[in-house]
C-alpha positions as CSV (number, residue, x, y, z in Angstrom):
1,X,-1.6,-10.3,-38.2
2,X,-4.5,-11.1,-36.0
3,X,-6.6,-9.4,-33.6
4,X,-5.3,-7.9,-30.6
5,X,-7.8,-7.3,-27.1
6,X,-7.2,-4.8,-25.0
7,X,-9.0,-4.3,-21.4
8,X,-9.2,-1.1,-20.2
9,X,-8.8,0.2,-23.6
10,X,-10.9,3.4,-22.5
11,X,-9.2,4.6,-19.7
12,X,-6.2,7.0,-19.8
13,X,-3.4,4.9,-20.9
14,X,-5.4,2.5,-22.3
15,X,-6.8,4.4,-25.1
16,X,-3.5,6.3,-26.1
17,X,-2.3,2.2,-27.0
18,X,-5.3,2.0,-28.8
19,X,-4.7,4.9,-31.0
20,X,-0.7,3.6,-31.5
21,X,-2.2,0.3,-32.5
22,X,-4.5,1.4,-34.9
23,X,-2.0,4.2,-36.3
24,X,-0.1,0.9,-37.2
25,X,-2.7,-1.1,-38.7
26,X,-3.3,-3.6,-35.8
27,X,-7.2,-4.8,-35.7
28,X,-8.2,-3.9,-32.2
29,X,-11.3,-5.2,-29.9
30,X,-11.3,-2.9,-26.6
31,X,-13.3,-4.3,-23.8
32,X,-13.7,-2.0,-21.2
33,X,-16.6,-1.1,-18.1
34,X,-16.0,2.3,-18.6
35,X,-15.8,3.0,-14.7
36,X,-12.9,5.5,-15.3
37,X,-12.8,5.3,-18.8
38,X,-15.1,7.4,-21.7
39,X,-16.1,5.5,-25.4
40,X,-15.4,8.6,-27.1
41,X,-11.6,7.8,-26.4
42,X,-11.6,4.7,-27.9
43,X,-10.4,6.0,-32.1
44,X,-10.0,2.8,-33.4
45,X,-10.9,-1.0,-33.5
46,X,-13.9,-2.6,-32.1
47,X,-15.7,-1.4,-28.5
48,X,-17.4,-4.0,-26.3
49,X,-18.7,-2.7,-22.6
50,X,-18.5,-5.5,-20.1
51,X,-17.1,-6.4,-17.0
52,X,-14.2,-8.5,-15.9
53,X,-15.9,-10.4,-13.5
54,X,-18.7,-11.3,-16.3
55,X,-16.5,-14.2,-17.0
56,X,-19.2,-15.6,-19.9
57,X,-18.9,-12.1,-21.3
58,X,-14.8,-11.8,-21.6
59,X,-14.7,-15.4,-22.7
60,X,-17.6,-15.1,-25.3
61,X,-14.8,-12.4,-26.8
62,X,-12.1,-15.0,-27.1
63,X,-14.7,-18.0,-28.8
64,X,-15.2,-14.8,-31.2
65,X,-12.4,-14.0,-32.2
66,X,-8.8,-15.3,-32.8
67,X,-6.9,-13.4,-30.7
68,X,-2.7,-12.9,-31.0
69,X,-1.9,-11.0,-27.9
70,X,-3.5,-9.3,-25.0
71,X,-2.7,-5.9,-23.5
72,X,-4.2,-5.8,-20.2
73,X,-4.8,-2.5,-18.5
74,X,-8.1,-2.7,-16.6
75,X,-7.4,-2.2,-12.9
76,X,-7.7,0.0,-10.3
77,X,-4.7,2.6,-9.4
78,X,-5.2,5.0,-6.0
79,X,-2.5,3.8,-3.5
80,X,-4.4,5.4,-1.0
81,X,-7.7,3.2,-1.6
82,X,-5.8,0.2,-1.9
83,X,-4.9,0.8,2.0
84,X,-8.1,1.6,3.1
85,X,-10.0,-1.0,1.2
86,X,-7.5,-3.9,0.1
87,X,-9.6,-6.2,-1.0
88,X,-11.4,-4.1,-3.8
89,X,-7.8,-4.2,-5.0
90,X,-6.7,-8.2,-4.9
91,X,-10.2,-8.7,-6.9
92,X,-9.7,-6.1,-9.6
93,X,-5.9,-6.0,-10.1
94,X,-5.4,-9.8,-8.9
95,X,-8.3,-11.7,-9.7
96,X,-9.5,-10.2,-12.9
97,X,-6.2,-10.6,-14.3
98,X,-6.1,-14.1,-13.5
99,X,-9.0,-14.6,-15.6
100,X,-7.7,-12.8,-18.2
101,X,-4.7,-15.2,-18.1
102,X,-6.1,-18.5,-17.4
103,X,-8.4,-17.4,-21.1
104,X,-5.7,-16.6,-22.8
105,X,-4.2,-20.3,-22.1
106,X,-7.7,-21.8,-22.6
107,X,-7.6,-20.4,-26.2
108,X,-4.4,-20.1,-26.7
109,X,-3.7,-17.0,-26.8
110,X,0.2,-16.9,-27.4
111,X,1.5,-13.0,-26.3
112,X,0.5,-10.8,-23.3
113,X,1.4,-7.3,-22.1
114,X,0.7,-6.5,-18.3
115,X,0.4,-2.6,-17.3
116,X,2.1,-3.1,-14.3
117,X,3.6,-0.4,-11.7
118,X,7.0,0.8,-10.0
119,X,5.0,0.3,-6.7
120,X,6.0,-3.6,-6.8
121,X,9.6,-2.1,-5.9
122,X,8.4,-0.6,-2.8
123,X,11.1,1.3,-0.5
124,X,13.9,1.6,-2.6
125,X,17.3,2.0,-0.7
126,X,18.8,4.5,-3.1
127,X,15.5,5.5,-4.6
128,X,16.3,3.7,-7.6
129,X,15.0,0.4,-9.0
130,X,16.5,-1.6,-12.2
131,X,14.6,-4.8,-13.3
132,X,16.7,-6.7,-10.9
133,X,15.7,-4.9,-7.4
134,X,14.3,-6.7,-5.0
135,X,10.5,-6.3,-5.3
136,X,8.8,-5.3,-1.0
137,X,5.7,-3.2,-2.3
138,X,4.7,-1.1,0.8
139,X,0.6,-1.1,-0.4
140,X,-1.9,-3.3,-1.7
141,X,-1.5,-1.8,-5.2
142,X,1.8,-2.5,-5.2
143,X,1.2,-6.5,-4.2
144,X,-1.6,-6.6,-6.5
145,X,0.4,-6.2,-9.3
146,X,3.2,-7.9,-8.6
147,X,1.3,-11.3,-7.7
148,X,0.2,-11.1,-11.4
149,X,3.6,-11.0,-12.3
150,X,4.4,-14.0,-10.9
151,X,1.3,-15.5,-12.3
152,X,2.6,-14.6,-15.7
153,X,5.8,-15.5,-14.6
154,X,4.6,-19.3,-13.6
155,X,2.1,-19.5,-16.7
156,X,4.7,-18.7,-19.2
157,X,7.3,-21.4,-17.6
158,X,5.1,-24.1,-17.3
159,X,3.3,-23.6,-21.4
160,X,6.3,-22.6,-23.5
161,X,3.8,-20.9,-25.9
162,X,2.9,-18.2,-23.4
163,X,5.2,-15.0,-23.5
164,X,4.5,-11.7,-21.8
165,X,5.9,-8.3,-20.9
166,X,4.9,-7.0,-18.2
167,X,5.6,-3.1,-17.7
168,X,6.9,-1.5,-14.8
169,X,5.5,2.0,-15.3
170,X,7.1,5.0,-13.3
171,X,4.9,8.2,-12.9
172,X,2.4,8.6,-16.5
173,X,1.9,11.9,-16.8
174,X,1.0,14.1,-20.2
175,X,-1.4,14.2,-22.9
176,X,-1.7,13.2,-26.4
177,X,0.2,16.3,-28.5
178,X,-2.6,16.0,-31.2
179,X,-4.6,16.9,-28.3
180,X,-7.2,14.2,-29.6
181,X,-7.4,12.0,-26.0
182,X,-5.8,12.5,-22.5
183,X,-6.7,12.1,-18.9
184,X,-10.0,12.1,-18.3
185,X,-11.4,10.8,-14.8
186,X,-13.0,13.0,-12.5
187,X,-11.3,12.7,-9.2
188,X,-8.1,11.9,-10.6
189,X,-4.8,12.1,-8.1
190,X,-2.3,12.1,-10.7
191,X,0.1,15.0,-9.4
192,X,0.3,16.9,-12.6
193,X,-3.3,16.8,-14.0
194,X,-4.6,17.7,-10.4
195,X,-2.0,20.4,-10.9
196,X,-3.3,21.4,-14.2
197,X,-6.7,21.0,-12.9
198,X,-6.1,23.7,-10.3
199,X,-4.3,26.5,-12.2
200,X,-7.5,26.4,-14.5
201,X,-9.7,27.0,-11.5
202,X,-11.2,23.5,-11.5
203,X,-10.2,23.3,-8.3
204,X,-10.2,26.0,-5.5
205,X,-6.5,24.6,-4.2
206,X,-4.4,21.2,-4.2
207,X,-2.7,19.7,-0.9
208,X,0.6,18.7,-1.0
209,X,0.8,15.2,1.3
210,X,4.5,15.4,3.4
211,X,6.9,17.8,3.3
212,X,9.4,16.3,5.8
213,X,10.6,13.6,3.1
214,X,14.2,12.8,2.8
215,X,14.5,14.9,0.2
216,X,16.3,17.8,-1.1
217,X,12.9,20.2,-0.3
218,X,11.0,17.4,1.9
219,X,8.7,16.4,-1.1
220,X,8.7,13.2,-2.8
221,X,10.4,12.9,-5.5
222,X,9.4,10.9,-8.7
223,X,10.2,9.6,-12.5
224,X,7.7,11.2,-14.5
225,X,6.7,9.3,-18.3
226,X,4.7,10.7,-20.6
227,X,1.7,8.9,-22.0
228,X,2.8,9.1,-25.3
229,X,6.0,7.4,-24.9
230,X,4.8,4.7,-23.0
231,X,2.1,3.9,-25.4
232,X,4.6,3.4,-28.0
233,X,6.6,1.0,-25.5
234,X,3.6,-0.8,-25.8
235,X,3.5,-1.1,-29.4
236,X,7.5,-2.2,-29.3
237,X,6.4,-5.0,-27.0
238,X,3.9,-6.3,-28.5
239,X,5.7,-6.6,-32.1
240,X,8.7,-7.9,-30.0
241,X,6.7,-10.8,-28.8
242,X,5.1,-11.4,-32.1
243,X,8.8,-12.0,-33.5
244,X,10.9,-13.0,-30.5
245,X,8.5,-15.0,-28.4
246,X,10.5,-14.2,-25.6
247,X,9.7,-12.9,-21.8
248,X,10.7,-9.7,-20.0
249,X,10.2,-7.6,-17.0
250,X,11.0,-3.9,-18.1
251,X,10.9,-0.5,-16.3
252,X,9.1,2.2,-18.1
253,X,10.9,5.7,-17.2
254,X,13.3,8.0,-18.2
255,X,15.7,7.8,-15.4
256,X,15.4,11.3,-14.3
257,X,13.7,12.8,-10.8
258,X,11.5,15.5,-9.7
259,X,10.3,16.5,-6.3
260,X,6.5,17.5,-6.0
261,X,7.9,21.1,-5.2
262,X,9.5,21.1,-8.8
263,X,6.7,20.1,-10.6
264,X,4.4,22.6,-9.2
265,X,6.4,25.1,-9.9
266,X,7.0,24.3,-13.5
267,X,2.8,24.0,-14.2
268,X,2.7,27.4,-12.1
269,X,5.5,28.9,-14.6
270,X,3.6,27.6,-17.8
271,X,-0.1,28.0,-16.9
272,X,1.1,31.5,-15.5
273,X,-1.1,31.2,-12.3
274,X,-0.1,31.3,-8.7
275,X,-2.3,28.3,-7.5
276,X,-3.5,27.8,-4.2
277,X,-1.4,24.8,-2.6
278,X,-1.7,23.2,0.9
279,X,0.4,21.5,2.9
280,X,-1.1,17.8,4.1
281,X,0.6,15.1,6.0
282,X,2.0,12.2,4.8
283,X,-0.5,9.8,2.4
284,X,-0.4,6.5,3.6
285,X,1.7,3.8,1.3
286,X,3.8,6.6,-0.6
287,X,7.9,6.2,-0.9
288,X,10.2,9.1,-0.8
289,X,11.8,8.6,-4.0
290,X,11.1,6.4,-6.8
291,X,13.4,5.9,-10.0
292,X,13.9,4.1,-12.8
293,X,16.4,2.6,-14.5
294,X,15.7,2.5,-18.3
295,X,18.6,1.2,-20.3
296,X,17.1,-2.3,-20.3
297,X,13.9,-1.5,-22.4
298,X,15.8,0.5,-24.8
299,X,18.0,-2.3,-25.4
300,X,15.4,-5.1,-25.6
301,X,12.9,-3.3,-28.0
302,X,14.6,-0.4,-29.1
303,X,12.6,2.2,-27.6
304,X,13.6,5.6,-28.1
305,X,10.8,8.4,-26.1
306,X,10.5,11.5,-27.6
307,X,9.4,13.5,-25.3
308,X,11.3,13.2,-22.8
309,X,10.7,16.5,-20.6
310,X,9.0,17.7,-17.8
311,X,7.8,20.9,-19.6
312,X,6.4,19.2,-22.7
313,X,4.8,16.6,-20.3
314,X,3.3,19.8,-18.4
315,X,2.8,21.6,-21.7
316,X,0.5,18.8,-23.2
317,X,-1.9,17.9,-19.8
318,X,-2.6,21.4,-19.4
319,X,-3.7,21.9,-22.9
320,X,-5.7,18.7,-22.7
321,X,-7.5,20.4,-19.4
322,X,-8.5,23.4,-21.3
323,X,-10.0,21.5,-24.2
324,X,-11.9,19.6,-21.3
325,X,-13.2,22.8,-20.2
326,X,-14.2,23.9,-23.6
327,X,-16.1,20.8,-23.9
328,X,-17.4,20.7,-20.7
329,X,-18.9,24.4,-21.4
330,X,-20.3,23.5,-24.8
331,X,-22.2,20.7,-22.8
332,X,-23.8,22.9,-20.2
333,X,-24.4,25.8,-23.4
């Protein structure tokens, strides 16, 4: 079959792939820097610790080993910091990936699969994007991403033996139900871990940032995946291109919309605690609404999620957070 590299195999999404692609028997080398990832995620394959920028280093990998795809998900994702510091973000998200690309053509490396991001639809007039809306990202994340789309786009057309997918994901959320892996950053500003973080008493109170949206309660209102599902659109991708040889741009979401009101309330109903919660202004860079379509992916690799709902999603990252606290405790004991 071939071995498969993944960057960013250690990071949150990153290593729930990892553990699909070894639960299917895929030989795996993960290369990550560990700068938001941990190598006790990593379950299967082979672990390297390098940086994308130590360009002998990532292309010593590929003289190594005979490589049939790439699934790249090292990057950096805080809308936020891409605003205030743009630049960090065109190196890591832009750059790196093109020398992730221009090494896959060097040694021919035939299949890749690009963790890209909802934020290359940018202001969506309806709130709702399908593979065909017009992509405006309204932050550097956003442009990051999508200029190594077309970079994939333009190395795929011009050396027929080049095929990606790249993956428009909506709003990854969740944990893995064996409760082996999950979300593990410090820091993190993923809505529903920060969520879960704070009815554990992790934190002291969350902010919520604009409540004057156009939107039903004035929050903004997003398509929430879980990690679990999306890993396995992974996996479909990656044995689609292995058969098909064919390109595609496909959302990653279930279709469906929650505000930031909703959510809280349902972590609040299933943790059981009455969190502290602020209200912020405005971040800079965020959209009011922001919905997938989905029917595309479905019908291109016959995904079907299975855990599709907002509760299970919940239900999963809060038990993740208290086996991070129990682990967290043990360390300290």
């Amino acid at each position: 079959m071939g071995k498969i590299l993944v960057t960013g195999g250690a990071g949150y999404i990153g290593s729930h792939v990892v553990k699909c692609l070894g639960e299917e028997g895929f030989e795996i080398v993960v290369y990550d820097n560990l700068s938001t990832g941990r190598r006790e995620n990593v379950l299967f394959g082979e672990f390297v610790e390098g940086h994308l920028e130590d360009q002998d280093s990532i292309e010593q990998l590929f003289k190594d080993n005979q490589f049939v795809g790439v699934l790249h998900f090292a990057g950096s994702i805080v809308v936020p910091d891409s605003v205030s510091d743009p630049l960090s973000y065109y190196s890591n998200n832009t750059v790196n990936s093109f020398r992730v690309i221009n090494l896959c053509k060097k040694y021919g490396v035939p299949n890749f699969i690009f963790s890209s991001t909802a934020a290359v639809y940018g202001m969506l007039e309806d709130g709702v994007a399908d593979e065909q809306a017009k992509t405006s990202p309204i932050n550097p994340y956003g442009h990051s991403k999508l200029m190594t789309e077309q970079m994939l786009k333009d190395t795929s057309f011009a050396h027929e033996q080049f095929n990606y997918i790249a993956l428009r994901y909506f709003n990854v959320s969740g944990a893995d139900p064996s409760g082996q892996i999950g979300q593990c950053f410090p820091g993190a500003t993923h809505l529903i871990k920060v969520a879960c973080e704070t009815a554990l008493g992790k934190r002291e109170g969350m902010k919520v940032f604009g409540t004057d949206y156009e939107t039903a309660d004035g929050t903004c209102i997003r398509d929430y995946i879980h990690v679990q599902d999306l890993a396995m659109a992974h996996v479909n991708a990656l044995k689609y291109l292995l058969v098909n040889k064919k390109s595609h741009i496909l959302n990653c979401g279930y279709g469906t919309g929650f505000s930031v009101n909703e959510v809280l309330n349902i972590v609040k109903e299933i943790s059981g605690v009455d969190f502290r919660v602020e209200l912020a202004p405005r971040r800079p860079g965020d959209a009011s609404v922001v919905m997938s379509k989905c029917g595309k992916i479905k019908e291109v690799l016959g995904w079907e999620p299975k855990y599709q709902s907002l509760k299970i999603i919940v239900e999963t990252a809060l038990n993740w957070e208290k086996k991070l606290g129990e682990l967290d405790a043990r360390v300290r004991s």
